[in-house]
C-alpha atoms as a printed R data frame, in Angstrom:
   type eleno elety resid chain resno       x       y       z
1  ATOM     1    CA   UNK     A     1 176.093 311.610 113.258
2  ATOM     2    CA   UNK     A     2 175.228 309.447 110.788
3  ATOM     3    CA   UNK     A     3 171.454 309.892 111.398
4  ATOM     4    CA   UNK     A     4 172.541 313.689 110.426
5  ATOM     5    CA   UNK     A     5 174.076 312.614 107.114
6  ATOM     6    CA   UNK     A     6 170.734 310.406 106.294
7  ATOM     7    CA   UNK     A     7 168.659 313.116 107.059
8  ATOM     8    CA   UNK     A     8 170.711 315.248 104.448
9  ATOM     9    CA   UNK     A     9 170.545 313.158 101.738
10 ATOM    10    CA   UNK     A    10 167.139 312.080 101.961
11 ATOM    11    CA   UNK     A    11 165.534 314.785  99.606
12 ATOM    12    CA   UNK     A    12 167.927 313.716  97.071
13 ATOM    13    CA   UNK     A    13 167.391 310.130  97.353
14 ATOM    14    CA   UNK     A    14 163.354 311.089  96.847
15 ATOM    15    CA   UNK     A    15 163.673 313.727  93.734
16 ATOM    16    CA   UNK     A    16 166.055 310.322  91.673
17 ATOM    17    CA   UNK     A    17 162.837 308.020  92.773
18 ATOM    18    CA   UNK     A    18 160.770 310.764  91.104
19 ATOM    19    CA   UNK     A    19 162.845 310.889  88.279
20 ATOM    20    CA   UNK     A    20 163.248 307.121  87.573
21 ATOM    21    CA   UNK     A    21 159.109 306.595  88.067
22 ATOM    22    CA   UNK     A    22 158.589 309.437  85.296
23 ATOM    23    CA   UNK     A    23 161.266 308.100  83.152
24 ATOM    24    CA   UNK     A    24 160.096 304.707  83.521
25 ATOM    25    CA   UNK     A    25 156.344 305.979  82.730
26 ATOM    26    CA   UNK     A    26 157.566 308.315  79.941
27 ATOM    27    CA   UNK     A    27 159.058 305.331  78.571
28 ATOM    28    CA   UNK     A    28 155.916 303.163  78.578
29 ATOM    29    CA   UNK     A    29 153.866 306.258  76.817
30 ATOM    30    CA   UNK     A    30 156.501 306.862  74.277
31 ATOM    31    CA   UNK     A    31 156.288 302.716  73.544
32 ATOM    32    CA   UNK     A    32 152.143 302.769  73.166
33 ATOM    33    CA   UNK     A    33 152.165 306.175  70.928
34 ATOM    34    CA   UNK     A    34 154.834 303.682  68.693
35 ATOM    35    CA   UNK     A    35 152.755 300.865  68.555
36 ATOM    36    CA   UNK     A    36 149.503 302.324  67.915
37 ATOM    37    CA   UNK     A    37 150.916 304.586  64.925
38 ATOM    38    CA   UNK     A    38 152.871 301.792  63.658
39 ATOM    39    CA   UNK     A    39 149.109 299.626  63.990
40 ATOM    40    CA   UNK     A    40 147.656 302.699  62.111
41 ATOM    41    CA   UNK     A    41 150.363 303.413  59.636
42 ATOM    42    CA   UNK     A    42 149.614 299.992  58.809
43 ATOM    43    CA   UNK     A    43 146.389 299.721  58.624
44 ATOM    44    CA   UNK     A    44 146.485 302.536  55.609
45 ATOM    45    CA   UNK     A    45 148.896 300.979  54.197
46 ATOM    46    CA   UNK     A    46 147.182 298.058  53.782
47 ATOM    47    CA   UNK     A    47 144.055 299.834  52.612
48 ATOM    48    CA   UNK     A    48 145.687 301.449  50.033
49 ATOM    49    CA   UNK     A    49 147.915 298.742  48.792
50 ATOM    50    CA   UNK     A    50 143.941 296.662  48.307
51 ATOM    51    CA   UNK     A    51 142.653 299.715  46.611
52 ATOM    52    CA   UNK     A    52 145.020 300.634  44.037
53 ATOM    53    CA   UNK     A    53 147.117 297.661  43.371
54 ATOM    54    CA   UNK     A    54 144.833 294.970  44.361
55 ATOM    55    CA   UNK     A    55 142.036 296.288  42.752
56 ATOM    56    CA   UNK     A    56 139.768 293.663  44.769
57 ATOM    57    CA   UNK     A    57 137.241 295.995  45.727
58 ATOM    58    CA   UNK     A    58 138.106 296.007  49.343
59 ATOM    59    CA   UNK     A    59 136.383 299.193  49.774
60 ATOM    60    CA   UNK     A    60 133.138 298.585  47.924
61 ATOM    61    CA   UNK     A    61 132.662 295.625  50.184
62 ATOM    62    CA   UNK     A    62 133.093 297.365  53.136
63 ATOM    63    CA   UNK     A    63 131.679 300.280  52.606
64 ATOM    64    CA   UNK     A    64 127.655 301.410  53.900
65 ATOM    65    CA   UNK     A    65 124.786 300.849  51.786
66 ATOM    66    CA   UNK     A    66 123.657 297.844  49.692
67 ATOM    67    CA   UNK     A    67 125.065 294.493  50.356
68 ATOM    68    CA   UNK     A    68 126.135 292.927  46.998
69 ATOM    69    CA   UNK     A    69 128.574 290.307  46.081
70 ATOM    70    CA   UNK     A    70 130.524 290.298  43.391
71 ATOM    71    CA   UNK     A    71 132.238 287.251  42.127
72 ATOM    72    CA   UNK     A    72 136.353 287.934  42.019
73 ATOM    73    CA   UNK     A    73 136.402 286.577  38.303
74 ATOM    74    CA   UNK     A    74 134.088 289.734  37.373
75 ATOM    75    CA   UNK     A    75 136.412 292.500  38.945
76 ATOM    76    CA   UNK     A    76 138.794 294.169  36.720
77 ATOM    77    CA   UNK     A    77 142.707 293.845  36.518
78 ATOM    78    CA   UNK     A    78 142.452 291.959  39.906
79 ATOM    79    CA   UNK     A    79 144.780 289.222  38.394
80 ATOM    80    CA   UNK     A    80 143.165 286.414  41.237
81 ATOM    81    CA   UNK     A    81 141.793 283.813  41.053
82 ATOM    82    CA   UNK     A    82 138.139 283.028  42.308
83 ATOM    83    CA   UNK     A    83 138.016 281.215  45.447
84 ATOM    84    CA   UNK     A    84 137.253 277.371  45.128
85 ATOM    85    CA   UNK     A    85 133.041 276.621  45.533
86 ATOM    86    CA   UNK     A    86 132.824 273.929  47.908
């Protein structure tokens, strides 16, 4: 009889496994697609923040083309000072 009962229950017992593993897995997704906006959010937060409040020319140095340096005492409103010559 109680072989009978098993039995009965079993598909149950297999569709709240299913359930768990792809709440479990949703869970993990939902927790990467947080973390990488929050890492991208970031990211243009910070690039903005260097661009228009900074004013360090963040962008200029990163950016393609010609390589040139340009001495933080020479770039306007940046309010730094230059970095000590060793």
């Amino acid at each position: 009889m109680s072989r009978a009962i098993a039995s009965r229950y079993q598909p149950v017992l297999v569709v709240l496994h299913w359930l768990l593993a792809l709440l479990i897995i949703g869970l993990l997704c939902l927790g990467f697609f947080v973390l990488a906006n929050t890492l991208i959010t970031g990211h243009i937060t910070a690039a903005i923040y260097h661009q228009f409040v900074l004013k360090d020319g963040l962008f200029r140095r990163m950016w393609f083309g010609e390589r040139t340096i340009v001495p933080a005492e020479n770039i306007e409103g940046s309010g730094h000072r230059p970095l000590r010559r060793a």
